[in-house]
DSSP file (Angstrom, degrees, kcal/mol; ACC not computed):
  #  RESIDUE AA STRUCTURE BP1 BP2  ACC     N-H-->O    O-->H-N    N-H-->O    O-->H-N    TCO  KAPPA ALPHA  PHI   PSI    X-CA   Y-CA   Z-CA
    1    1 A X              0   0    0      0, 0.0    11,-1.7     0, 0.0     2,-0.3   0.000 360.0 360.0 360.0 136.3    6.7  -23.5   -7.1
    2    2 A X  E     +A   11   0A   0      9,-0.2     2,-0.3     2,-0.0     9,-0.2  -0.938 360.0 152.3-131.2 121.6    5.1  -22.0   -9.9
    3    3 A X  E     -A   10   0A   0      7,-1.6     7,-4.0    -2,-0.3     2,-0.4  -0.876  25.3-137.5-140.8 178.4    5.8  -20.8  -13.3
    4    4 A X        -     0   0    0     -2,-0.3     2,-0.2     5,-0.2     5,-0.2  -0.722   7.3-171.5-157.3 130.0    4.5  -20.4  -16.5
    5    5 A X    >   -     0   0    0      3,-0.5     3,-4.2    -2,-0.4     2,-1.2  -0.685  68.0 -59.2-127.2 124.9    5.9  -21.0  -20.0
    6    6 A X  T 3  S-     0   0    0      1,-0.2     3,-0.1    -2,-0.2    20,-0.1  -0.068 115.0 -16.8  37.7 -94.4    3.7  -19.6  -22.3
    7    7 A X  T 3  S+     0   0    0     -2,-1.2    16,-2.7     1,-0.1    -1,-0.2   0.214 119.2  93.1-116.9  11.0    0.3  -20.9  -22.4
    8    8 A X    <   -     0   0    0     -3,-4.2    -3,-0.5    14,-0.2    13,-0.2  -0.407  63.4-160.7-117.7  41.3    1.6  -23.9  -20.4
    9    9 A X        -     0   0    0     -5,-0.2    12,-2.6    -2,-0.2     2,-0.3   0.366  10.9-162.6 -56.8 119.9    1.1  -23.2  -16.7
   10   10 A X  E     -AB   3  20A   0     -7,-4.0    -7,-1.6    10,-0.2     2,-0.3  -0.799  12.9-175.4-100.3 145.4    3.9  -26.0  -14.6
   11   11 A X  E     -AB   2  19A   0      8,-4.2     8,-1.6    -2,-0.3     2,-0.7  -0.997  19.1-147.1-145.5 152.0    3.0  -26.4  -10.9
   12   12 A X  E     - B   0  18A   0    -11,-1.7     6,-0.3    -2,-0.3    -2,-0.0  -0.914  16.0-139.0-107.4 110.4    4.9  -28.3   -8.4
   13   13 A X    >   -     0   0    0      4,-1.7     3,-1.2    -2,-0.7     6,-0.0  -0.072  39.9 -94.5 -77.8-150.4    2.8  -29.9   -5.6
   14   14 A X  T 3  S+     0   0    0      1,-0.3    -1,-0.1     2,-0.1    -2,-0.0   0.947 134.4  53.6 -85.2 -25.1    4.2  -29.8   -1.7
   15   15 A X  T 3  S-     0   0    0      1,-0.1    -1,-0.3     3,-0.0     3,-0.1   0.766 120.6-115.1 -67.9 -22.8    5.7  -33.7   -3.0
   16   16 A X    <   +     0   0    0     -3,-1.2     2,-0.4     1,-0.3    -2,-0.1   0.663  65.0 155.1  42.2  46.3    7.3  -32.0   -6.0
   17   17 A X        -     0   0    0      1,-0.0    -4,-1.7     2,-0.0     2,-0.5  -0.660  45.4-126.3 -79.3 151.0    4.8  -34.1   -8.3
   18   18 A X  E     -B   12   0A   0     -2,-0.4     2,-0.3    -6,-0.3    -6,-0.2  -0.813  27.5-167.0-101.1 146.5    4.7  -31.7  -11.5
   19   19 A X  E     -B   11   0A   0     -8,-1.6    -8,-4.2    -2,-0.5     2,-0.5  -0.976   6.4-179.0-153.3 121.3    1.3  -30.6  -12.9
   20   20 A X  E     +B   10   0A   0     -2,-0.3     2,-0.4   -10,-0.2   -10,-0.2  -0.938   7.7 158.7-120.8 131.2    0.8  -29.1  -15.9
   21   21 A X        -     0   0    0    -12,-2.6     2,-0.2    -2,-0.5   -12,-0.1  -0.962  35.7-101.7-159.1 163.3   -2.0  -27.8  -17.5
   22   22 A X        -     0   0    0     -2,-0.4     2,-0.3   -14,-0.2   -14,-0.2  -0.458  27.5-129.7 -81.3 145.9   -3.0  -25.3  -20.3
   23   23 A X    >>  -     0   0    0    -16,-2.7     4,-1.3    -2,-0.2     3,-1.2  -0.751  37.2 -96.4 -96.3 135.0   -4.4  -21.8  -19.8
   24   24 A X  T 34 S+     0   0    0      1,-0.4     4,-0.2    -2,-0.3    -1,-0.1   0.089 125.0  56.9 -33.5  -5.0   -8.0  -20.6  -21.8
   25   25 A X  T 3> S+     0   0    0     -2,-1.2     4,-2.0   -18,-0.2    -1,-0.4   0.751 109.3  40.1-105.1 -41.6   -5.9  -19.1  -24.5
   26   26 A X  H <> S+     0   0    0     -3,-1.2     4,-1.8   -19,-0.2    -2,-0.3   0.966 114.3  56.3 -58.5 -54.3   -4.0  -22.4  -25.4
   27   27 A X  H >X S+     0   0    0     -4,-1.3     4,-3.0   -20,-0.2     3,-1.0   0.967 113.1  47.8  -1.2 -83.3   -7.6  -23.9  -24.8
   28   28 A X  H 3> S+     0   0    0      1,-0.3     4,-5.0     2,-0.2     5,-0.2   0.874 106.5  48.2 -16.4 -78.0   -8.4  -21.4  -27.4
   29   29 A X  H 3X S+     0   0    0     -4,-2.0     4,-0.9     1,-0.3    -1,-0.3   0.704 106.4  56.6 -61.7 -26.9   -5.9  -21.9  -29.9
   30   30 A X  H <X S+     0   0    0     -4,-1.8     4,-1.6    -3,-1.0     5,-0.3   0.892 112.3  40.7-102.9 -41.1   -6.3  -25.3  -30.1
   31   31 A X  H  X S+     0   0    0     -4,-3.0     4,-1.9    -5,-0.3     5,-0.4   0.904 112.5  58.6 -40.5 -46.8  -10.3  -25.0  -30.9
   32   32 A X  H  X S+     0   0    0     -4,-5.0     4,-0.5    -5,-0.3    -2,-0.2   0.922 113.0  41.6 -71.0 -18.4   -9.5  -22.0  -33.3
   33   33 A X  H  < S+     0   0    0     -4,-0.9    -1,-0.2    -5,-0.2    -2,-0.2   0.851 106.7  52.7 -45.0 -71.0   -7.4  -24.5  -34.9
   34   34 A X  H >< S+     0   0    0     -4,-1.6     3,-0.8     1,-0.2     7,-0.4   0.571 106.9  66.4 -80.5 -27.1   -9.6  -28.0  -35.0
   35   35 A X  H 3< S+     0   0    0     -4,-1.9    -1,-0.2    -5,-0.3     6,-0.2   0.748  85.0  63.5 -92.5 -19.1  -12.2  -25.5  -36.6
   36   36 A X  T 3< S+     0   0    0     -4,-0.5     2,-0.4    -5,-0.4    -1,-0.3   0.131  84.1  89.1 -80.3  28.4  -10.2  -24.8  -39.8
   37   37 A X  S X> S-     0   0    0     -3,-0.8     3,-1.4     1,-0.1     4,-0.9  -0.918  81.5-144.0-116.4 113.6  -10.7  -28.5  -40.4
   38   38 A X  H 3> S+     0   0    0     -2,-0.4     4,-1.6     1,-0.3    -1,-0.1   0.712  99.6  46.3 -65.1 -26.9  -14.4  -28.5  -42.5
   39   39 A X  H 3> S+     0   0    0      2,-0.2     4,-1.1     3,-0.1    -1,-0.3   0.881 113.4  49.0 -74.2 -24.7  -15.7  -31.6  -41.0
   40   40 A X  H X> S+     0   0    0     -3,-1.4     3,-2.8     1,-0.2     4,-0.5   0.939 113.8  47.4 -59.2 -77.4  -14.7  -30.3  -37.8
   41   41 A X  H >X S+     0   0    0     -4,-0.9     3,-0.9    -7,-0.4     4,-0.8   0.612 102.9  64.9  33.4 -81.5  -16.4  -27.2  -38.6
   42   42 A X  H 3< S+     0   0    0     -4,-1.6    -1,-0.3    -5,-0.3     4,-0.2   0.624  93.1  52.7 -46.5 -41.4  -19.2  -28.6  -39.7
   43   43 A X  H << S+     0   0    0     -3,-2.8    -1,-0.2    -4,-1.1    -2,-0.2   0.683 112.8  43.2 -86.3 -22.1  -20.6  -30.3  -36.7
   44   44 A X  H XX S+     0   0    0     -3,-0.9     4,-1.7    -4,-0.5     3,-0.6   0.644 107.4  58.0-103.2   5.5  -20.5  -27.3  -34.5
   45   45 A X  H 3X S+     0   0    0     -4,-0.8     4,-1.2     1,-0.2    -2,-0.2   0.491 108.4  49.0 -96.0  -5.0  -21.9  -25.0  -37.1
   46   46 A X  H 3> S+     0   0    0     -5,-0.3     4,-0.8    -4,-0.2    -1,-0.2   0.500 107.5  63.0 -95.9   9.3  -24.8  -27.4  -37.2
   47   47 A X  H <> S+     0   0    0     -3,-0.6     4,-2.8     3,-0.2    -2,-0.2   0.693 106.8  41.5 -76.8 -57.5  -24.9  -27.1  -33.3
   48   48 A X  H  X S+     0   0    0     -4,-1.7     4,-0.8     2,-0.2    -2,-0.2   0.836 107.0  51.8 -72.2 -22.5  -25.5  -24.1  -33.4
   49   49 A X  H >X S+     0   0    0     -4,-1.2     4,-3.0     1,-0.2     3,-1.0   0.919 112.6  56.5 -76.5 -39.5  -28.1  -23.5  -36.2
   50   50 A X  H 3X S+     0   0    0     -4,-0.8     4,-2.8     1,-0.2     5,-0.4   0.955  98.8  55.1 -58.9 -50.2  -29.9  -26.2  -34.4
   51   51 A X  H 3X S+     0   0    0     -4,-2.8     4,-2.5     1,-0.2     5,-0.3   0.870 115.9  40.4  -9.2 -64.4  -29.8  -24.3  -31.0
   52   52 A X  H <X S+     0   0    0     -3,-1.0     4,-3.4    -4,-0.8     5,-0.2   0.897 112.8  56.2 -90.5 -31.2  -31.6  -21.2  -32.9
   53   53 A X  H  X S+     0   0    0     -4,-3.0     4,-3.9     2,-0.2    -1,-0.3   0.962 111.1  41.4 -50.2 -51.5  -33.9  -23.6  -34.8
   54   54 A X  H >X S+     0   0    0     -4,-2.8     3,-1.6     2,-0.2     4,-0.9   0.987 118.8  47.4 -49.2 -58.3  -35.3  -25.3  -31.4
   55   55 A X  H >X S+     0   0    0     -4,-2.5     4,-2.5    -5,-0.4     3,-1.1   0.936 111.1  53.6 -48.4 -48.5  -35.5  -21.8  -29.7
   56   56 A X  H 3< S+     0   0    0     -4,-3.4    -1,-0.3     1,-0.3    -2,-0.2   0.965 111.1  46.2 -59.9 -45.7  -37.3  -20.4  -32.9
   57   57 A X  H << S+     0   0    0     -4,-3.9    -1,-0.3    -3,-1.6    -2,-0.2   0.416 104.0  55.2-124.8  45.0  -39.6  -22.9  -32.7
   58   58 A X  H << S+     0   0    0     -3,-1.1     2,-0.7    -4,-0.9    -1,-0.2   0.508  82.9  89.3 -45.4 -38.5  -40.5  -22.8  -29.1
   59   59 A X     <  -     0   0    0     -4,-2.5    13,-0.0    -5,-0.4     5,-0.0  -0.631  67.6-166.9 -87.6 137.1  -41.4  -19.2  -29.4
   60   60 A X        +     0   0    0     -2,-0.7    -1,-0.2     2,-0.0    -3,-0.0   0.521  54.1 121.4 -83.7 -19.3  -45.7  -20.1  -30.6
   61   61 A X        -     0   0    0      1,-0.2     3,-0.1    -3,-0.1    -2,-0.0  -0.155  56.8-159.7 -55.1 120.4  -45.6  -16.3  -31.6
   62   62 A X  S    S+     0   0    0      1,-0.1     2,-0.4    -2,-0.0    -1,-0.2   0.703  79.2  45.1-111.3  30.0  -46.5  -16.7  -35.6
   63   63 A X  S    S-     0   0    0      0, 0.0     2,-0.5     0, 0.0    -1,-0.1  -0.946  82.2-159.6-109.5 133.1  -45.2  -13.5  -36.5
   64   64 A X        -     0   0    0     -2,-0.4    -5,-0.0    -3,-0.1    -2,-0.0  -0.964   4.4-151.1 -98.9 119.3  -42.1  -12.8  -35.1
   65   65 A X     >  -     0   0    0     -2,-0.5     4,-0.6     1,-0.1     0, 0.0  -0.155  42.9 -94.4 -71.5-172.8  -40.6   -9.2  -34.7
   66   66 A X  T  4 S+     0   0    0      2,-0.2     4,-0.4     3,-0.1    -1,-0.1   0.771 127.1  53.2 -77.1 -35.2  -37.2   -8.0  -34.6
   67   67 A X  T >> S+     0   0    0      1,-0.2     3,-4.4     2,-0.2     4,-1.6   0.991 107.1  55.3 -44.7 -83.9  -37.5   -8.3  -30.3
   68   68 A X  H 3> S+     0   0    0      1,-0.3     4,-1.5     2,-0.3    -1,-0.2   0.704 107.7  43.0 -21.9 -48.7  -38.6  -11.9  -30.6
   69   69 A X  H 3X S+     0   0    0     -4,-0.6     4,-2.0     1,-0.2    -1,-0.3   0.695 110.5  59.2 -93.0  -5.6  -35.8  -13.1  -32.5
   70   70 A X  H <> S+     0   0    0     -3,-4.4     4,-1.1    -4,-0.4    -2,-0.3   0.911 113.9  40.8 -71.4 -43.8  -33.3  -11.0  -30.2
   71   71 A X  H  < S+     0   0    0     -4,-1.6     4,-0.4     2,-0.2    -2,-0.2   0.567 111.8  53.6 -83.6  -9.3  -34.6  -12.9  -27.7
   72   72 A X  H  X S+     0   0    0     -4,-1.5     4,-5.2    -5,-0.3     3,-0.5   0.900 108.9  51.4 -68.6 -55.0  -34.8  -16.2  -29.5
   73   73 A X  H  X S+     0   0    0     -4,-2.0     4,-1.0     1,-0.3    -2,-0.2   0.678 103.2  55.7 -86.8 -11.2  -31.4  -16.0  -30.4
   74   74 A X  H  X S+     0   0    0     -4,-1.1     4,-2.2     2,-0.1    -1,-0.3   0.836 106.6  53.7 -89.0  -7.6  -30.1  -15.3  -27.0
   75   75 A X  H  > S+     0   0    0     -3,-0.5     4,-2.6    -4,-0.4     5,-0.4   0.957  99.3  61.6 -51.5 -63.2  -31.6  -18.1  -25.9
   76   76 A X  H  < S+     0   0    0     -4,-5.2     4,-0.3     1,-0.2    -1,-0.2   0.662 104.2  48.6 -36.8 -31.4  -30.2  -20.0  -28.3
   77   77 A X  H  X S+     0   0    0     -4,-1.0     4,-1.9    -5,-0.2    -1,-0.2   0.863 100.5  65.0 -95.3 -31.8  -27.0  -19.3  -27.1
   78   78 A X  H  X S+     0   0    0     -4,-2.2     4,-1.9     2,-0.2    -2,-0.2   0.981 107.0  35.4  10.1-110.0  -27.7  -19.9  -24.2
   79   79 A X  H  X S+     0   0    0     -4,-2.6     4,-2.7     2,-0.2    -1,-0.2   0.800 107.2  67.9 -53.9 -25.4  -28.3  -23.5  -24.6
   80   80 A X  H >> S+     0   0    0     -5,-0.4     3,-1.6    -4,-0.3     4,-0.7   0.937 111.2  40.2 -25.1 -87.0  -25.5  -23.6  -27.3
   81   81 A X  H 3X S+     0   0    0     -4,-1.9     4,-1.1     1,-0.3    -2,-0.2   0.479 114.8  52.9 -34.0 -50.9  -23.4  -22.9  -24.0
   82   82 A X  H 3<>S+     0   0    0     -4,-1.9     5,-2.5     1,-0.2    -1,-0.3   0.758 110.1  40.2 -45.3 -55.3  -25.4  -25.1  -21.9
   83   83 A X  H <<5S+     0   0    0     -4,-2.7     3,-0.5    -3,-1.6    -2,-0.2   0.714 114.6  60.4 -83.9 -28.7  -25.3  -28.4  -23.9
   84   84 A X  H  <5S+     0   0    0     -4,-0.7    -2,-0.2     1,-0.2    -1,-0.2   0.865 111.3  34.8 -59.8 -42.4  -21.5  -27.6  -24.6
   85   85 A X  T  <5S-     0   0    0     -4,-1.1    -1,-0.2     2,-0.0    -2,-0.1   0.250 118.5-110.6 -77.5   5.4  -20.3  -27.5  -20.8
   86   86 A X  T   5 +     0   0    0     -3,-0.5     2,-0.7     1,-0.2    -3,-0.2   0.573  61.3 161.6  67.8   4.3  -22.7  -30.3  -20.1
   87   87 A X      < -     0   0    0     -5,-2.5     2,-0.3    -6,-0.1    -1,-0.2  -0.313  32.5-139.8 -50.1  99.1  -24.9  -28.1  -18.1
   88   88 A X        +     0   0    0     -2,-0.7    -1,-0.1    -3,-0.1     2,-0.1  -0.354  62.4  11.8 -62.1 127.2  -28.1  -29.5  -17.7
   89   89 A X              0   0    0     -2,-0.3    -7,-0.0     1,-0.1    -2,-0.0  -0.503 360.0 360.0  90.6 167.5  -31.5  -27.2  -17.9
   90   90 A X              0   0    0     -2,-0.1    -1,-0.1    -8,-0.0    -8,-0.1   0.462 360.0 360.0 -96.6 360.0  -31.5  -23.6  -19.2
């Protein structure tokens, strides 16, 4: 049996244990949330600048064009992503 109450998905296994867990917009909401707090905030908007900072200065080029930095910065997110899921490597 399965249902799902809001964001809240309830599941029955074949024992009739209940399992609950939250769906990737409650996920959501609860991040968009914890980020209206300024220290909270804080730590991942320094997460990130550092991301673009490493990437920026990996790339050896010492002019950078407008390409370069597209490509810096998807890198950046990238590893953003990486280090966030625990994903090891790029």
């Amino acid at each position: 049996m399965k249902k799902k109450e809001k964001n809240i998905v309830i599941k029955y296994d074949k024992r009739g244990v209940l399992k609950a867990t939250i769906t990737l917009g409650m996920g959501i909401s609860v991040l968009k949330k914890a980020l209206k707090k300024k220290d909270y905030s804080d730590g991942w908007r320094s997460n990130i600048a550092v991301a673009f900072q490493d990437e920026y200065d990996r790339c050896k080029k010492k002019y950078k064009n407008r390409s370069d930095i597209h490509n810096i910065s998807n890198k950046a997110a990238r590893n953003f992503l990486n280090l966030l899921i625990g994903k090891n490597g790029k």
